[in-house]
VOVO-970551 format. One record per residue (C-alpha): residue in one letter; residue number from 1; x, y, z. Coordinates in steps of 0.05 Angstrom, whole numbers. Each point is the difference from the previous one (the first is absolute). Example, Ala and Ser with C-alpha at 12.3 -4.5 7.8 and 13.67 -1.06 7.14 Angstrom:
   nupa   marlo        x        y        z
      A       1      246      -90      156
      S       2       27       69      -13
end
This chain:
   nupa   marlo        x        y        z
      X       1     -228      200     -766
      X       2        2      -77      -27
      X       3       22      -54       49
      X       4        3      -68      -19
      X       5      -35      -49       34
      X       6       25      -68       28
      X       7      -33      -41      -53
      X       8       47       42      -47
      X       9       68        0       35
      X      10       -4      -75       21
      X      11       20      -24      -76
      X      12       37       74      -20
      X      13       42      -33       59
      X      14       -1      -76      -18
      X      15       22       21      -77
      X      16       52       43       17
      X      17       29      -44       53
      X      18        4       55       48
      X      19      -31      -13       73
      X      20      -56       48        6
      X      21       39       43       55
      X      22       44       17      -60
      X      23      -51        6      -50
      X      24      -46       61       47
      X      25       68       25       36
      X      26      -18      -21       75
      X      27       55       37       44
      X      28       58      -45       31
      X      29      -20      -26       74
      X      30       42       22       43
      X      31       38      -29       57
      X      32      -55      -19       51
      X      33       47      -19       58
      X      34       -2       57       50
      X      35       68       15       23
      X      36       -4       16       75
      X      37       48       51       32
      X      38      -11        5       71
      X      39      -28       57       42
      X      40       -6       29       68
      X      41      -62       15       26
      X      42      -18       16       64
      X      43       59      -34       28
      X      44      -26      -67      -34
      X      45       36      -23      -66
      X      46      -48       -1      -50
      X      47        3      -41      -58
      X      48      -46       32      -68
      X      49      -34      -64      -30
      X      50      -35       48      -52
      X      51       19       54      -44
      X      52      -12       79        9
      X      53      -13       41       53
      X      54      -71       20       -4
      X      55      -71      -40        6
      X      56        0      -72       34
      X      57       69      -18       31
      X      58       28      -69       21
      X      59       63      -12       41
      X      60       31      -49       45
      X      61       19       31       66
      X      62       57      -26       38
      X      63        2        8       81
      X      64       60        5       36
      X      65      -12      -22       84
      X      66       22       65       26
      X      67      -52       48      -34
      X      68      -49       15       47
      X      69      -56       56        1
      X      70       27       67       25
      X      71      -44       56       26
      X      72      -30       36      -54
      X      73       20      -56      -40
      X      74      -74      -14      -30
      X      75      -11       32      -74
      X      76      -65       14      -35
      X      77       -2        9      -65
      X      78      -58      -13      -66
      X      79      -16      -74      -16
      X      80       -9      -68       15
      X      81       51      -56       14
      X      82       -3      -70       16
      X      83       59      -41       19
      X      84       12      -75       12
      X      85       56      -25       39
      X      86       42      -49      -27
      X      87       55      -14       55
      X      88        4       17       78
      X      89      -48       55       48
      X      90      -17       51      -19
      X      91      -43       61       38
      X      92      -55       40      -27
      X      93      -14       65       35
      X      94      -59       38      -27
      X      95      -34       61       43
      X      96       -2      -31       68
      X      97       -3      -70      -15
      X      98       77      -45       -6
      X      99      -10      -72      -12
      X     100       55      -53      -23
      X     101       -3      -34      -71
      X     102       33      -67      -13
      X     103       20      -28      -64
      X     104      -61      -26      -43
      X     105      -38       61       25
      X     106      -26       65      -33
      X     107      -21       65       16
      X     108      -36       47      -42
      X     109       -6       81       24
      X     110      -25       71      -22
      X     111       70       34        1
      X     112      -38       68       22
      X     113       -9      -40       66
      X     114       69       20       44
      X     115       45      -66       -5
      X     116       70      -33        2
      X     117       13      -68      -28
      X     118       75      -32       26
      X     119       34      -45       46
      X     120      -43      -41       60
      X     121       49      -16       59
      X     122       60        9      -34
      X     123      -13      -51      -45
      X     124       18       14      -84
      X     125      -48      -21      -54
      X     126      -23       10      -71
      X     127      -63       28      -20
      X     128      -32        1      -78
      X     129      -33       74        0
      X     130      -52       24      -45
      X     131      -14       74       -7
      X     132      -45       36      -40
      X     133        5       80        4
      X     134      -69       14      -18
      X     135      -41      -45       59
      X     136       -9      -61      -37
      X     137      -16      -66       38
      X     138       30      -60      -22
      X     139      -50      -49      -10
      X     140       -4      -67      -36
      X     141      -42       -5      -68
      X     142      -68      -43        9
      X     143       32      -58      -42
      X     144       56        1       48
      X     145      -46       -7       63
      X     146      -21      -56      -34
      X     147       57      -41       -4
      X     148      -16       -9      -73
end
């Protein structure tokens, strides 16, 4: 099979006045706003900043002051989350260690490890929350590190 190279469909465009999206038949972009419905999970609303269901997973997580951990209360499940408070306290319990994250601060966890992530002395709070299903560590790319 033939395909035309650039070099070709640069002036096929530029004579037939058609913008080369027209010219090769490029599909429509769709609309790229995401369209957030809100959720329940684990007692926390949860806000979906991504689309789909499956691989990595980003939400914002919304604390109400009267969710506190309840016996049994600590999941385990596949994967790797990281989450970065934006407002209030918030406590991390993970195995047998608790400790109390304040806004600016982030955590990042093995979700096989037992844990429970909510209120921290009745206080609310909203969390960013990064999940990805398959164990994946958020990490920043080299150029990042940089600060280029």
């Amino acid at each position: 099979m033939w395909a035309p190279s650039l070099e070709l469909l640069l002036p096929l465009a530029d004579v037939s006045g058609l913008p080369l999206d027209e010219l090769v038949g490029t599909p429509p972009i769709g609309d790229p706003r995401i369209h957030i419905t809100p959720q329940k999970i684990n007692g926390q609303a949860a806000l979906p900043l991504c689309r789909g269901a499956s691989g990595d997973q980003a939400f914002k997580r919304i604390v109400d002051g009267k969710q506190t951990p309840k016996l049994g209360a600590l999941k385990t499940h596949p994967g790797f989350e990281w989450g970065y408070v934006i407002r209030g306290r918030l406590s991390l319990t993970l195995g047998d260690e608790s400790m109390t994250l304040d806004a600016g601060e982030a955590a990042e966890f093995d979700t096989r490890i037992p844990h429970w992530l909510g209120s921290a002395e009745g206080s609310g709070g909203e969390y960013l929350s990064l999940f990805g299903p398959e164990g994946q560590r958020v990490h920043l790319r080299k150029w990042l590190r940089r600060g280029v």
